[in-house]
N, C-alpha and C positions, 0 to 999 in steps of 0.2 A: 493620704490624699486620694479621695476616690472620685473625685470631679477632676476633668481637664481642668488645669489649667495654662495659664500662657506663662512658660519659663526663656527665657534669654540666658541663650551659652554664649560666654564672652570666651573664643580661642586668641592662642598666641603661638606663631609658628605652625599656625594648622593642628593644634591641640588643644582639648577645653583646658582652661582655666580656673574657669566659675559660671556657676548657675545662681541665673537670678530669679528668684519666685517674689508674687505677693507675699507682701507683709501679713496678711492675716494667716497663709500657709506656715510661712517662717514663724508665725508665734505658736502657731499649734505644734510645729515641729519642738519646741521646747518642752523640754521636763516641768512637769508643777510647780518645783520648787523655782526654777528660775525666770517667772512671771514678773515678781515682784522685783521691784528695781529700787536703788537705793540713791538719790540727790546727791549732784557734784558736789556740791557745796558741801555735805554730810561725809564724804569718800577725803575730799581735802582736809578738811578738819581733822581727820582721823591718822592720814599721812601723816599730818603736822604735830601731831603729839608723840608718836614713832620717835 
């Protein structure tokens, strides 16, 4: 990420917890391969034969 952007540190107890960035940051922070996303409906069917 070579632009500012706006992140929100969510603390707890006066410690971060979590950073929240834009979504379009969090997608480019993914790997290639984990772009593509696979339908609930497709993931349950799949359980279900297990």
């Amino acid at each position: 990420m070579s632009i500012l952007t706006k992140v929100q540190i969510i603390e707890k107890n006066g410690k971060p917890i979590f950073a929240v960035i834009p979504y379009e940051d969090y997608i480019a922070l993914l790997p290639e391969t984990n772009r593509e996303t696979i339908p609930h409906e497709v993931v349950g069917l799949v359980i279900k034969k297990k």
